[in-house]
N, CA, C and O atoms as a GROMACS GRO file, in nm:
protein
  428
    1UNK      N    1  -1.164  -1.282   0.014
    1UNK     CA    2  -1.052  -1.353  -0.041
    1UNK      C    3  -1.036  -1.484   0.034
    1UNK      O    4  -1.079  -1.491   0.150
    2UNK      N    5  -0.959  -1.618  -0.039
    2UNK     CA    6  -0.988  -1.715   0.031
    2UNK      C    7  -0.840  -1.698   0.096
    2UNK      O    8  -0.755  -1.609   0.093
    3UNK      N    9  -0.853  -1.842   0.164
    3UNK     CA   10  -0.681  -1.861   0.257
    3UNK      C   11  -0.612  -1.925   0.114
    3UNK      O   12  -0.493  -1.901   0.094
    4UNK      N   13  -0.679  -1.999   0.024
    4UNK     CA   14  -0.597  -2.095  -0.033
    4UNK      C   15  -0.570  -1.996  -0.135
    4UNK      O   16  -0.481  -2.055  -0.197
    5UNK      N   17  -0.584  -1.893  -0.191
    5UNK     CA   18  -0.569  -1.780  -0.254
    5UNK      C   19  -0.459  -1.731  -0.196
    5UNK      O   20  -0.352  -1.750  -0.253
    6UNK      N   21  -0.460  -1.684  -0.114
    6UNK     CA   22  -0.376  -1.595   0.027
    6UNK      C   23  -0.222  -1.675   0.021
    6UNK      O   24  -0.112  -1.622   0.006
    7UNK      N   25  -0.263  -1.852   0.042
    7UNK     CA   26  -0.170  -1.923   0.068
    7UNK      C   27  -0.100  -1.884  -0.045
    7UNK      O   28  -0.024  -1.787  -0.046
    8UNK      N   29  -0.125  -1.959  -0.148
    8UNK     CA   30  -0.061  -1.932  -0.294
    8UNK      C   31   0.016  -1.846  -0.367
    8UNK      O   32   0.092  -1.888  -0.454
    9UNK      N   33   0.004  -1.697  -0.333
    9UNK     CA   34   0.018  -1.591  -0.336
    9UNK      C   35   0.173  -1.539  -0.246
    9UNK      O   36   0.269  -1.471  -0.281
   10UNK      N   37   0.135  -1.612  -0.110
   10UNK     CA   38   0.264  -1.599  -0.012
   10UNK      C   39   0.368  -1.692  -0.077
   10UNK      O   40   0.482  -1.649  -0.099
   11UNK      N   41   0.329  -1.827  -0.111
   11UNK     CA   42   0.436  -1.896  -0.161
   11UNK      C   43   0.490  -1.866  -0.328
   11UNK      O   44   0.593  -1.916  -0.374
   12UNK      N   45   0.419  -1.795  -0.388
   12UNK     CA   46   0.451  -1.733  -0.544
   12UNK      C   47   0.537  -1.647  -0.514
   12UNK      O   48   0.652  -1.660  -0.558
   13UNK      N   49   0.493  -1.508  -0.409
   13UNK     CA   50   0.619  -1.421  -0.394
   13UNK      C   51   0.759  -1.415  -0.333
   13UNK      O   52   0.850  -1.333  -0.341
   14UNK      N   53   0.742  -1.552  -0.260
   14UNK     CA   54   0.870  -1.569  -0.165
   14UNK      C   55   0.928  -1.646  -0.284
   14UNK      O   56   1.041  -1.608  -0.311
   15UNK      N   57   0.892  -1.720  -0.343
   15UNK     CA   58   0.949  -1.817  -0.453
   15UNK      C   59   1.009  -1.727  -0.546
   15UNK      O   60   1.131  -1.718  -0.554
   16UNK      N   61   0.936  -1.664  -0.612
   16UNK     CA   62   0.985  -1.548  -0.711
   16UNK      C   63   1.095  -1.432  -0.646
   16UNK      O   64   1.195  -1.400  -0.710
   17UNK      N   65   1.070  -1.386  -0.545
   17UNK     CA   66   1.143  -1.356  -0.497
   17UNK      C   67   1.292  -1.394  -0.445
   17UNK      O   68   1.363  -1.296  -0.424
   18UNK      N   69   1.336  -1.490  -0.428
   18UNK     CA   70   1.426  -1.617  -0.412
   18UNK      C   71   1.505  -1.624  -0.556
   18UNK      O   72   1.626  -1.603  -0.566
   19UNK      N   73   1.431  -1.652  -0.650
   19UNK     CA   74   1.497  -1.659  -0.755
   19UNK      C   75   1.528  -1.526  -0.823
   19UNK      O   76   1.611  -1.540  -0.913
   20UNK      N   77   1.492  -1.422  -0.810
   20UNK     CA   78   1.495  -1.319  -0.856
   20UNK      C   79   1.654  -1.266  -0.800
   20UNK      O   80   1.751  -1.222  -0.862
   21UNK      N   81   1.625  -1.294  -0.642
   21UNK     CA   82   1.812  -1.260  -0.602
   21UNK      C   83   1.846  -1.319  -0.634
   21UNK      O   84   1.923  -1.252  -0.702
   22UNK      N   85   1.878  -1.453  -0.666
   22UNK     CA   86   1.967  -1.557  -0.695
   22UNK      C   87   2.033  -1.515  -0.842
   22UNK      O   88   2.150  -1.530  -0.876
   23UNK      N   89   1.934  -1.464  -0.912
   23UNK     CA   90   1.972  -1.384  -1.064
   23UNK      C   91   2.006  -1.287  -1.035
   23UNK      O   92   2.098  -1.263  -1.112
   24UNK      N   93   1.990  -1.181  -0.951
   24UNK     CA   94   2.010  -1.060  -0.969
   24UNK      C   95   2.184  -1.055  -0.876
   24UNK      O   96   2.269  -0.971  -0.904
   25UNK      N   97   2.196  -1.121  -0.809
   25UNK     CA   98   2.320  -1.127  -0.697
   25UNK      C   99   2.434  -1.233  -0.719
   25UNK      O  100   2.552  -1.221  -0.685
   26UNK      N  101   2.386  -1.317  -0.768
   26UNK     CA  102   2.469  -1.499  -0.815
   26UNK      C  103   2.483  -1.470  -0.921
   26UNK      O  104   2.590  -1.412  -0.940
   27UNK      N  105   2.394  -1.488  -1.047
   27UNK     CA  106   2.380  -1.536  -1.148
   27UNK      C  107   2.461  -1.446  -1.212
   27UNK      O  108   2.567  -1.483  -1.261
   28UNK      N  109   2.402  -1.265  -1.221
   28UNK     CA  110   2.477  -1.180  -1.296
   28UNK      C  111   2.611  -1.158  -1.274
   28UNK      O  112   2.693  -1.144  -1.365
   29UNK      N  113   2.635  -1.154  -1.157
   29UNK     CA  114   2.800  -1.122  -1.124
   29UNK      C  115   2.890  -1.245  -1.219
   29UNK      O  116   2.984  -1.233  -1.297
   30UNK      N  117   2.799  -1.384  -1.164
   30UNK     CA  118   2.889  -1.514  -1.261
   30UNK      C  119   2.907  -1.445  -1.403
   30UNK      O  120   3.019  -1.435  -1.454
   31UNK      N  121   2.790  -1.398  -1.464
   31UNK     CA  122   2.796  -1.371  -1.593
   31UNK      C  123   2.896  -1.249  -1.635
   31UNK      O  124   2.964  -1.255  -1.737
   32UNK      N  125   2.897  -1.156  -1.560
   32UNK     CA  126   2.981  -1.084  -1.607
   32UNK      C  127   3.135  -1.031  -1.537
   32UNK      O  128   3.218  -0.947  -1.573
   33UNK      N  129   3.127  -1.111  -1.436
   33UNK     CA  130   3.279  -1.083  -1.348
   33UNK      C  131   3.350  -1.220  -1.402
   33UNK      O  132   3.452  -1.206  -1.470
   34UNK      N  133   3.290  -1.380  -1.371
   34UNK     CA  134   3.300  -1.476  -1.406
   34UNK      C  135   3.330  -1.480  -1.537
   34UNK      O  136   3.448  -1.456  -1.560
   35UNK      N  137   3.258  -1.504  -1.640
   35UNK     CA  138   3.237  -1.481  -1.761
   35UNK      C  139   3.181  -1.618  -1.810
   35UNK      O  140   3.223  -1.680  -1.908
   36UNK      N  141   3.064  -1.663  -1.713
   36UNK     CA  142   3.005  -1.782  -1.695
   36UNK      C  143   2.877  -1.712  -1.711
   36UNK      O  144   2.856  -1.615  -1.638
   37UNK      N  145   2.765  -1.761  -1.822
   37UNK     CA  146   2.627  -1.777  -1.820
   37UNK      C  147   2.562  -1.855  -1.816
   37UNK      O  148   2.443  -1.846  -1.847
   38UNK      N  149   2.633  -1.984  -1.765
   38UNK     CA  150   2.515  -2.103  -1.764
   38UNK      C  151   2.405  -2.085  -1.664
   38UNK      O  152   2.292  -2.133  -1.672
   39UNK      N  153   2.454  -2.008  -1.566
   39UNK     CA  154   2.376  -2.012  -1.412
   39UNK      C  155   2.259  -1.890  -1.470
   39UNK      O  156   2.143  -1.884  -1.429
   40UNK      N  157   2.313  -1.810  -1.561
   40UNK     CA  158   2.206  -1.704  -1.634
   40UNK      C  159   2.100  -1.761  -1.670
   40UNK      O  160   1.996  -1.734  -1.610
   41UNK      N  161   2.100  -1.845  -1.764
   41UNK     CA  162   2.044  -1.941  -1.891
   41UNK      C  163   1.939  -2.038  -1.792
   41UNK      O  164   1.835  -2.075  -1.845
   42UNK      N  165   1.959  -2.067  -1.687
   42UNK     CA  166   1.883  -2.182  -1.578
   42UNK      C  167   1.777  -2.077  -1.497
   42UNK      O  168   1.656  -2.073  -1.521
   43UNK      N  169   1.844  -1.995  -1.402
   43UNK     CA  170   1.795  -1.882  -1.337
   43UNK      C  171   1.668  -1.826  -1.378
   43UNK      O  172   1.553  -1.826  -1.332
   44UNK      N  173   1.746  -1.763  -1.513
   44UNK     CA  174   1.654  -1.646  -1.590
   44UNK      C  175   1.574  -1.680  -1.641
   44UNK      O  176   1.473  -1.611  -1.654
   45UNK      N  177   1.587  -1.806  -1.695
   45UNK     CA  178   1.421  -1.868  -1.740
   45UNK      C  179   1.336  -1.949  -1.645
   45UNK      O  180   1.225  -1.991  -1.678
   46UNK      N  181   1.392  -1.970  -1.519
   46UNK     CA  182   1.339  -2.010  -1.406
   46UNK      C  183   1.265  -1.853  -1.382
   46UNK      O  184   1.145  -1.833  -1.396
   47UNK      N  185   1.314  -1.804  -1.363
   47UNK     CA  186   1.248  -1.711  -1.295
   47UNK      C  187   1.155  -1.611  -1.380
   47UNK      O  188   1.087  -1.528  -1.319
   48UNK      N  189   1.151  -1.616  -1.505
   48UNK     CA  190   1.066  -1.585  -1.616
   48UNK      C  191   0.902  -1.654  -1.618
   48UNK      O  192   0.786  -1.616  -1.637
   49UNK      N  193   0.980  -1.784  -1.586
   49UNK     CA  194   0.830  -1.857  -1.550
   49UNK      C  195   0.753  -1.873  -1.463
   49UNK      O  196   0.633  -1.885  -1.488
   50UNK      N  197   0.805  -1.877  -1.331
   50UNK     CA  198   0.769  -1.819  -1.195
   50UNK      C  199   0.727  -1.700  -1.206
   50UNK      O  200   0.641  -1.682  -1.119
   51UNK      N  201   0.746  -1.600  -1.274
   51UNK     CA  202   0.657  -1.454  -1.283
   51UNK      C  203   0.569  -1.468  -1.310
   51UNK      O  204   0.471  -1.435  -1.242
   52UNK      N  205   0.565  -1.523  -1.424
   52UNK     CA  206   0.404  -1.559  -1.521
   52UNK      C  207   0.325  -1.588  -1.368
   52UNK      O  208   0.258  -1.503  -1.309
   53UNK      N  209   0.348  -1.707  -1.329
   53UNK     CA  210   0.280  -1.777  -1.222
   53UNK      C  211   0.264  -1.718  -1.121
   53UNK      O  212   0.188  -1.774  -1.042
   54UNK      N  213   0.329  -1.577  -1.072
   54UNK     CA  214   0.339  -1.497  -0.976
   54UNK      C  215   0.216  -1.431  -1.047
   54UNK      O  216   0.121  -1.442  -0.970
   55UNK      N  217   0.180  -1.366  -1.164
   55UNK     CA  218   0.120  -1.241  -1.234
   55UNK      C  219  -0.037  -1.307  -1.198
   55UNK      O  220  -0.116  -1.234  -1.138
   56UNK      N  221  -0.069  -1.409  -1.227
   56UNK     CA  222  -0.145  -1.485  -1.258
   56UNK      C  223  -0.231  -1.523  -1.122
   56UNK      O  224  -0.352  -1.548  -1.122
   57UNK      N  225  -0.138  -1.523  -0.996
   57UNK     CA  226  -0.145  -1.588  -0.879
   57UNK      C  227  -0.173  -1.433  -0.808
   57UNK      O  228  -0.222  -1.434  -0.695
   58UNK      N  229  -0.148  -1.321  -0.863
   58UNK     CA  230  -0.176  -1.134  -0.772
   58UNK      C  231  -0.350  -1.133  -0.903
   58UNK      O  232  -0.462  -1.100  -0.867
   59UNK      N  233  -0.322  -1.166  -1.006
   59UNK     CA  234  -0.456  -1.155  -1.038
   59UNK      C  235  -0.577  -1.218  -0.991
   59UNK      O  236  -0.680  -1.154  -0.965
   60UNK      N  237  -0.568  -1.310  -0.983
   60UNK     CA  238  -0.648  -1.408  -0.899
   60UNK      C  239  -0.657  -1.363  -0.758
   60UNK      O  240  -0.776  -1.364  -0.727
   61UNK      N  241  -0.585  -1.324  -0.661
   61UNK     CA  242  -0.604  -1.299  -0.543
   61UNK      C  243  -0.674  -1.115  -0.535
   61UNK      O  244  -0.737  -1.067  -0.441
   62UNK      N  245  -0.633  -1.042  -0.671
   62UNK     CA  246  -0.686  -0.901  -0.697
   62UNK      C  247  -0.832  -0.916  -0.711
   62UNK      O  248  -0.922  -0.841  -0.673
   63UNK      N  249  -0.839  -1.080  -0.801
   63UNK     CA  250  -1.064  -1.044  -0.849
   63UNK      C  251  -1.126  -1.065  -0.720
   63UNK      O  252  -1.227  -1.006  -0.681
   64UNK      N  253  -1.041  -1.179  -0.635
   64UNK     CA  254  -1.102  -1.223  -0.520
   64UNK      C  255  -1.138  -1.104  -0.412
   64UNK      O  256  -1.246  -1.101  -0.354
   65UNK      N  257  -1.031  -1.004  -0.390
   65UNK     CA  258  -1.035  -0.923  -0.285
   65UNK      C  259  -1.118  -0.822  -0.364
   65UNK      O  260  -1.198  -0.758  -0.296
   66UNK      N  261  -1.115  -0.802  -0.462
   66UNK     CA  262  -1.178  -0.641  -0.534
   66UNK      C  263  -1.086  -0.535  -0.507
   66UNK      O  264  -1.111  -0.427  -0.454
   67UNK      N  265  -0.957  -0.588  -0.557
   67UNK     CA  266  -0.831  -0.456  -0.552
   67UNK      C  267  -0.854  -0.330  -0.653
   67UNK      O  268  -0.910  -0.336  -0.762
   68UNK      N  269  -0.810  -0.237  -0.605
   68UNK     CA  270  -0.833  -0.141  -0.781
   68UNK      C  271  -0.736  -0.170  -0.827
   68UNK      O  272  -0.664  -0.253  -0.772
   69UNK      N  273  -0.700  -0.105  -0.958
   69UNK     CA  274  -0.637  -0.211  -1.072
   69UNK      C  275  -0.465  -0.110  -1.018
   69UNK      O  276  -0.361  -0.172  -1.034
   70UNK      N  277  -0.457   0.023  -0.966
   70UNK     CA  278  -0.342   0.046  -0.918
   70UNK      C  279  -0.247  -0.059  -0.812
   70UNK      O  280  -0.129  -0.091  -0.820
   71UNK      N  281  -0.354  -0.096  -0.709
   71UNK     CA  282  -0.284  -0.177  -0.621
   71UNK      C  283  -0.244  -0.341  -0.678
   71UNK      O  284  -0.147  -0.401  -0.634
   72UNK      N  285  -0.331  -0.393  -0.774
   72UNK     CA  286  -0.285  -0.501  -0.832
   72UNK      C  287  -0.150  -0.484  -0.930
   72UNK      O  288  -0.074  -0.579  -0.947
   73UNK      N  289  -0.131  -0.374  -0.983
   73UNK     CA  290  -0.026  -0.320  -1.080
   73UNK      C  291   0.124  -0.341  -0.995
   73UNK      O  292   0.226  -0.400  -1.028
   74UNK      N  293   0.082  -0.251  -0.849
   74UNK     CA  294   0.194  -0.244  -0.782
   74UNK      C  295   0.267  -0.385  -0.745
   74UNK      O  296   0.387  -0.414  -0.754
   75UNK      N  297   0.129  -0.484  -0.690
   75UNK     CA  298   0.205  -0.573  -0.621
   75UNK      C  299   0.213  -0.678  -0.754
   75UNK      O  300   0.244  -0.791  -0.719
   76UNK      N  301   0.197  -0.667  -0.856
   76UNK     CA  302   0.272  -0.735  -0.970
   76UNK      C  303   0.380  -0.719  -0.994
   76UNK      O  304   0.463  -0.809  -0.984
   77UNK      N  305   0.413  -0.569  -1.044
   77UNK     CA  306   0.558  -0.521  -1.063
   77UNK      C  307   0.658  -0.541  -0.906
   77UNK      O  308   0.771  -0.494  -0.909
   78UNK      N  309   0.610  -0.609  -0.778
   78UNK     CA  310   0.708  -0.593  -0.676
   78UNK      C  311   0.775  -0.741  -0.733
   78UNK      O  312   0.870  -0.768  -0.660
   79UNK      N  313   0.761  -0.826  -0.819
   79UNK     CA  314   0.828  -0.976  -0.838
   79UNK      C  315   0.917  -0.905  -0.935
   79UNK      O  316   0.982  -0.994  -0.990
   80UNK      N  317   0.950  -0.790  -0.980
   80UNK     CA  318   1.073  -0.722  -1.055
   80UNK      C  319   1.164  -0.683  -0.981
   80UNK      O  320   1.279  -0.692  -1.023
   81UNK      N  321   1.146  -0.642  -0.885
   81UNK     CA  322   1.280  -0.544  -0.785
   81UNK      C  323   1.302  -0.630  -0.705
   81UNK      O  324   1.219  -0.683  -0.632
   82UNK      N  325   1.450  -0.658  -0.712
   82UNK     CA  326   1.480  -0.747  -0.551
   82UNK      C  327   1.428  -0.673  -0.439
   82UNK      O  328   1.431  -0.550  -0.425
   83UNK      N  329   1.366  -0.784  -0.335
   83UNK     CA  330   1.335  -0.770  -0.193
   83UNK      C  331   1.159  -0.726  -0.228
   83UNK      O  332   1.068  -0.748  -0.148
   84UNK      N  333   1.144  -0.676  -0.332
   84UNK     CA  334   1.019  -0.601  -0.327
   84UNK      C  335   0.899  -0.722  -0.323
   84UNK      O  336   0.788  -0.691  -0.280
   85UNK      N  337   0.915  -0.804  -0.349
   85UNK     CA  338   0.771  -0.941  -0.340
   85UNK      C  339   0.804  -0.978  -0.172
   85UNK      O  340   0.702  -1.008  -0.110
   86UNK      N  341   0.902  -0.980  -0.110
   86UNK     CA  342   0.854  -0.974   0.000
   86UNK      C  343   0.790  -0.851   0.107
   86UNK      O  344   0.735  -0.838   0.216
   87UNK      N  345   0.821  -0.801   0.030
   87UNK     CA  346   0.757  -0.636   0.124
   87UNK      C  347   0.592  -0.664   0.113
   87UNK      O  348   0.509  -0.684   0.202
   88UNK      N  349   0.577  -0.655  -0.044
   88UNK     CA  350   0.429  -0.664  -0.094
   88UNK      C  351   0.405  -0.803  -0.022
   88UNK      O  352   0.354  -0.768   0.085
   89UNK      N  353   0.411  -0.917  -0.021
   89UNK     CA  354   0.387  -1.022   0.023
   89UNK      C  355   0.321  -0.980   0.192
   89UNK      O  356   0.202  -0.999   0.218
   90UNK      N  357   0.428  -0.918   0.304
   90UNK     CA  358   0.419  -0.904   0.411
   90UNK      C  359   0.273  -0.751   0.373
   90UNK      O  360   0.164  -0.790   0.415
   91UNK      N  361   0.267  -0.654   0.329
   91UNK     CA  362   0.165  -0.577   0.275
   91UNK      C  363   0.037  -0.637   0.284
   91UNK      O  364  -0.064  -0.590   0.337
   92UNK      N  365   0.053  -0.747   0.228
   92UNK     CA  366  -0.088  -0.815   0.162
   92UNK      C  367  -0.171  -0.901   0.264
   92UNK      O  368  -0.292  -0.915   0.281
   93UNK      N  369  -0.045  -0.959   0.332
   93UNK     CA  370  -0.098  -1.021   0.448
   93UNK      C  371  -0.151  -0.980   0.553
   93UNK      O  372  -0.231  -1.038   0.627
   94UNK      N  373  -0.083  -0.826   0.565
   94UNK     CA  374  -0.170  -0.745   0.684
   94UNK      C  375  -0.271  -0.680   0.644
   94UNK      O  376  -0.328  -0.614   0.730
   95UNK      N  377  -0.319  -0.677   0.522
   95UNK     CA  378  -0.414  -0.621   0.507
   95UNK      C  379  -0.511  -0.716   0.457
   95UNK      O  380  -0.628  -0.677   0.462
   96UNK      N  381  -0.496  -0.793   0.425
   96UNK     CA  382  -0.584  -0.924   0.465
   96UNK      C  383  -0.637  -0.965   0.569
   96UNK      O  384  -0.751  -1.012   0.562
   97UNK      N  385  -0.571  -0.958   0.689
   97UNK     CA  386  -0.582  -1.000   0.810
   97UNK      C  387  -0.658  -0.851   0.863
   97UNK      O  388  -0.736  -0.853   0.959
   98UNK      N  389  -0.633  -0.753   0.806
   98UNK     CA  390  -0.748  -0.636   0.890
   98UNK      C  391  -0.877  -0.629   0.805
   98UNK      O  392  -0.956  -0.566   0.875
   99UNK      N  393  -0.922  -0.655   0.717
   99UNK     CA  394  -1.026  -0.684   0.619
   99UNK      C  395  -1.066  -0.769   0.693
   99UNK      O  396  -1.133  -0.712   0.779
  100UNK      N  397  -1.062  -0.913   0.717
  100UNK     CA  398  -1.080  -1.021   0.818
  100UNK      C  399  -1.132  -0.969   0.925
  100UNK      O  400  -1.254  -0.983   0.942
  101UNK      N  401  -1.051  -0.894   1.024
  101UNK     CA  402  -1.127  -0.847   1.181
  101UNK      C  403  -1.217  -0.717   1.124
  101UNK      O  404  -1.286  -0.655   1.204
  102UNK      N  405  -1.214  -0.697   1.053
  102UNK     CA  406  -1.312  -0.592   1.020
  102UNK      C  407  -1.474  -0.639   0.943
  102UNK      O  408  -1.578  -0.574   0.946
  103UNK      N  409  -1.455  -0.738   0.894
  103UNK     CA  410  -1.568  -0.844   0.808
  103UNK      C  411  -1.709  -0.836   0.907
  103UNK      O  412  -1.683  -0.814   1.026
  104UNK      N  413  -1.798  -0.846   0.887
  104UNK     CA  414  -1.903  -0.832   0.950
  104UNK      C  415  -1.911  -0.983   0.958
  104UNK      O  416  -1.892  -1.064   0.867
  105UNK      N  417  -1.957  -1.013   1.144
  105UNK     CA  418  -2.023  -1.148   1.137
  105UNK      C  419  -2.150  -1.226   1.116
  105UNK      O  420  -2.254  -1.221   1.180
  106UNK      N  421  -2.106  -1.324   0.976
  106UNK     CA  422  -2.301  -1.351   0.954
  106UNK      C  423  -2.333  -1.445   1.106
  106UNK      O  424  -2.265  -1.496   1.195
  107UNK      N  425  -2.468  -1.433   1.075
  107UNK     CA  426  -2.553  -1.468   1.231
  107UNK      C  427  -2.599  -1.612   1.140
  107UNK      O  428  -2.670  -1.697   1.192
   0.00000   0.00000   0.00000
């Protein structure tokens, strides 16, 4: 897997992640305690599109590493649950980084 893969990937899930509370903690309460959905309407399609780009950005880093298609599933669906793209995010990175010290060195 590359770094610029790796990179991409860290900044898709923290991003998605970010907006995902911001909808799930801000946005909905406005909408239904408030009785304000504009912050819905901005959010929710912000963060609709940032998934795509999240989905897209775990596939790409899945062909690169040779994930099985369970572990790519999981860390797709973690940009749905608050907090969960950073768990998977921090996941991915350590196991990146032990794949790495484990890599055989070419001569």
């Amino acid at each position: 897997m590359s770094n610029g893969a790796l990179t991409r990937f860290r900044v898709m899930a923290w991003v998605t992640g970010v907006m995902l509370l911001i909808l799930v903690f801000v946005a909905m309460p406005m909408k239904y305690i408030g009785d304000d959905d504009s912050l819905v309407r901005i959010v929710g399609v912000a963060h609709g599109w940032l998934y795509i780009a999240y989905v897209i950005t775990v596939l790409t880093l899945a062909y690169q590493a040779h994930w099985r298609p369970l572990r790519t599933l999981l860390v797709m669906l973690a940009g749905t649950v608050p907090f969960a793209s950073f768990v998977a995010e921090r996941k991915v990175v350590a196991l990146a980084r032990s794949e790495r010290q484990n890599a055989p060195v070419d001569a």
